[in-house]
C-alpha positions as CSV (number, residue, x, y, z in Angstrom):
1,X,-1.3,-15.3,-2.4
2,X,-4.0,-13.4,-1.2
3,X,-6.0,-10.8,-3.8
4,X,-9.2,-8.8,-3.1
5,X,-10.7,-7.3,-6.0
6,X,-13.6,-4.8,-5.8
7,X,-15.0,-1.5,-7.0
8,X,-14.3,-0.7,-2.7
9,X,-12.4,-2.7,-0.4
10,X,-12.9,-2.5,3.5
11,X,-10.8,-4.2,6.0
12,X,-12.1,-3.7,8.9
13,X,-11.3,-3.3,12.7
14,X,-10.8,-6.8,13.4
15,X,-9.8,-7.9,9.9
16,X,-6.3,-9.7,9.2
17,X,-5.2,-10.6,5.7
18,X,-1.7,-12.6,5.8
19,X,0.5,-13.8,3.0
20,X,3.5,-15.0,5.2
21,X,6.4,-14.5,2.3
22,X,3.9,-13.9,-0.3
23,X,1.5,-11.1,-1.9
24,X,-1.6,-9.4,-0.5
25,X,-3.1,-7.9,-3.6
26,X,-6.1,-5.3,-3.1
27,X,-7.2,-3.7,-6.2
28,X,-10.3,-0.9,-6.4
29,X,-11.5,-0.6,-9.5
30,X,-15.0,-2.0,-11.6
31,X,-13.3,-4.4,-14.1
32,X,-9.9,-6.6,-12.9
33,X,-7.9,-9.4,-14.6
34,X,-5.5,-11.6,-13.1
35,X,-2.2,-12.2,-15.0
36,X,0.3,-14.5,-12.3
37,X,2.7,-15.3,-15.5
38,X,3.1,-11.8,-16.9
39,X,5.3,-9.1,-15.9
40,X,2.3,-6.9,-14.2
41,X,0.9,-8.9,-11.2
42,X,-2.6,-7.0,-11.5
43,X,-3.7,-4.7,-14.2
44,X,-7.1,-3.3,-14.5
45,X,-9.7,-0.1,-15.6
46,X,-12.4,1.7,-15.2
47,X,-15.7,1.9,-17.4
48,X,-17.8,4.7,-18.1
49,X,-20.4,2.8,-16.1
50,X,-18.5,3.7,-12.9
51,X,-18.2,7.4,-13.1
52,X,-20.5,8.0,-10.4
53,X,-19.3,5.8,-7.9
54,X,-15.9,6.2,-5.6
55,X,-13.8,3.6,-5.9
56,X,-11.2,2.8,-3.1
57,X,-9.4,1.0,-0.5
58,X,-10.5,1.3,3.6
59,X,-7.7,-0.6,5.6
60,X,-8.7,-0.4,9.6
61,X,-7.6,-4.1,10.1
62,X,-4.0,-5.7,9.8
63,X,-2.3,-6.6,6.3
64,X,0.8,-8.5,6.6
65,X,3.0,-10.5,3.9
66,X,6.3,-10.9,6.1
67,X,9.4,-11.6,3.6
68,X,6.8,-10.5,0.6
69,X,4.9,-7.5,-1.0
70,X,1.5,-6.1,0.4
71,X,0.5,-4.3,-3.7
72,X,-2.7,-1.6,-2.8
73,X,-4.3,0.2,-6.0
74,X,-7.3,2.1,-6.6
75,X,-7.9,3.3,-10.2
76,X,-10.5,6.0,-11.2
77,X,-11.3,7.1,-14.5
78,X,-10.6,10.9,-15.4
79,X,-14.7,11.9,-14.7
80,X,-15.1,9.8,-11.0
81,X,-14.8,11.6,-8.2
82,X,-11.4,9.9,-7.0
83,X,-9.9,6.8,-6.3
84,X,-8.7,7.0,-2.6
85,X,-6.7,4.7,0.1
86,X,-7.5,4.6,3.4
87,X,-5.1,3.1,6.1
88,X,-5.8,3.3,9.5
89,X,-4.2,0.1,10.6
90,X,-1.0,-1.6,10.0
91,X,0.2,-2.9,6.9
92,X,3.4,-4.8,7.4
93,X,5.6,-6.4,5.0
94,X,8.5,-6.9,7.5
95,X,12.2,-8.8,6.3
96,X,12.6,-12.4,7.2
97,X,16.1,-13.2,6.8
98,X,17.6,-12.1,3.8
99,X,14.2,-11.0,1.9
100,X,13.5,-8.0,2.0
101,X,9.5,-7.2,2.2
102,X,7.5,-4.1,-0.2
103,X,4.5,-2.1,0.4
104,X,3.4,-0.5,-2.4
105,X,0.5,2.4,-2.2
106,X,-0.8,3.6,-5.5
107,X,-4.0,5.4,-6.1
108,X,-4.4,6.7,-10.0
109,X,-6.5,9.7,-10.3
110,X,-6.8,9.7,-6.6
111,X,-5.5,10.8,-2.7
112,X,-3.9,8.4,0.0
113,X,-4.4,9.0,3.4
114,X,-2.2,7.1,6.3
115,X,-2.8,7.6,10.1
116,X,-1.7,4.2,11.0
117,X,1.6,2.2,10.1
118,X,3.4,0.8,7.3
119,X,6.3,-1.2,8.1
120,X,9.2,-3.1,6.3
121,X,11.8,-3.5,8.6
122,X,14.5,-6.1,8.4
123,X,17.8,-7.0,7.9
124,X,18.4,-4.4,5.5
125,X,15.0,-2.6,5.5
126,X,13.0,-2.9,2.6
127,X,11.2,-0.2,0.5
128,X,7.8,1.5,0.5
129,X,6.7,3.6,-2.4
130,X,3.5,5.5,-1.9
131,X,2.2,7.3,-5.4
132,X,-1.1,9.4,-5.6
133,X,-2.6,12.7,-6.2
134,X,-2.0,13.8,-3.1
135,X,-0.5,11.9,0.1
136,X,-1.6,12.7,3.7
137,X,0.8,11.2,6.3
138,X,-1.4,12.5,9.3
139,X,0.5,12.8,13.0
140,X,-0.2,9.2,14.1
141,X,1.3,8.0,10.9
142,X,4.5,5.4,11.3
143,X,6.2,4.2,8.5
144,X,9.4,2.3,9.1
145,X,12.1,0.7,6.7
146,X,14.2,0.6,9.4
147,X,17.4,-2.4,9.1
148,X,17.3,-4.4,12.5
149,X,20.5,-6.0,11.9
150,X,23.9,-4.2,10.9
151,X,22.6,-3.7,7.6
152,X,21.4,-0.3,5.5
153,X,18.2,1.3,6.3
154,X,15.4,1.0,3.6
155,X,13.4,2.8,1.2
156,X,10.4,4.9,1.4
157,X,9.3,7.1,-1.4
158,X,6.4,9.6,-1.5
159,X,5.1,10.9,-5.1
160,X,2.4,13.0,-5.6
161,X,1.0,14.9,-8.1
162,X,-0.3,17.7,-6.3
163,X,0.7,17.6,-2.6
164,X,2.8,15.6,-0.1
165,X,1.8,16.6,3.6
166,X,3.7,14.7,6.1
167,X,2.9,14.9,10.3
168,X,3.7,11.7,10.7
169,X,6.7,9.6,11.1
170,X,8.5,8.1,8.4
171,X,12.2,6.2,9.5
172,X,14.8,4.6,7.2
173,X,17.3,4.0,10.1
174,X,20.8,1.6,9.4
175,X,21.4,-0.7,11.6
176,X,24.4,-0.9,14.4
């Protein structure tokens, strides 16, 4: 496992986090508690002592958990300015064998922007489920669920609050 906890996170240009058939956990927010034996794998909140400060995630680097989950979260309170995720890089949480890998984008009271790629391709494709205010997939945005094998194409769900704008390229292709 690998989890990053902050009020921001920034992985840069040259950064690479790797959990081969594991979890890269970021979380954004001012106050974080672990719990590995519950049913939620990170749960956190903001105080009222953070309402002046964004809180947020910067990916520019690689995240990869082949076979496992990459979980992202940034979680503002209702009076800060936003919670907001940032990927310019590549997040990958390709299939290895049968197990299928997860990306999962959430920012609560917040936007997500992508220019770069998210990818869970496999045997079957896996899923990707981006939530936020608002989701920007600008035009160099890849996201692929794509099956390599013979098997079904993946999953990738967008939900927004507001607004869903989408230049990019998002692929859930079944295999041959």
């Amino acid at each position: 496992y690998v989890f990053i906890a902050s009020d921001t996170i920034t992985n840069g240009a040259t950064g690479n986090l790797s959990a081969p058939g594991g979890t890269v956990g970021l979380a954004s927010g001012s106050q974080v508690s672990l719990d590995l034996q519950g049913d939620r794998l990170l749960s956190f909140s903001v105080d009222q002592g953070t309402a002046s400060q964004l809180v947020g995630v910067d990916n520019l680097g690689v995240i990869s958990a082949d076979g496992g989950r990459v979980w992202i979260s940034a979680t503002s309170a209702r009076n800060v300015a936003g919670a907001v995720i940032n990927n310019s890089g590549v997040i990958r949480a390709a299939g290895v064998e049968e197990r299928n890998g997860e990306i999962l984008l959430t920012a609560s009271g917040g936007d997500v922007h992508l220019n770069g790629s998210l990818d869970v391709s496999g045997v079957q494709g896996g899923a990707v489920n981006i939530n936020g205010n608002n989701i920007n997939l600008g035009t160099s945005a890849t996201v692929s669920a794509d099956a390599v094998g013979a098997g079904n194409g993946g999953r990738i769900v967008l939900m927004a609050e507001n607004q869903t704008w989408s230049s990019g390229s998002p692929s859930a292709k079944g295999g041959a």
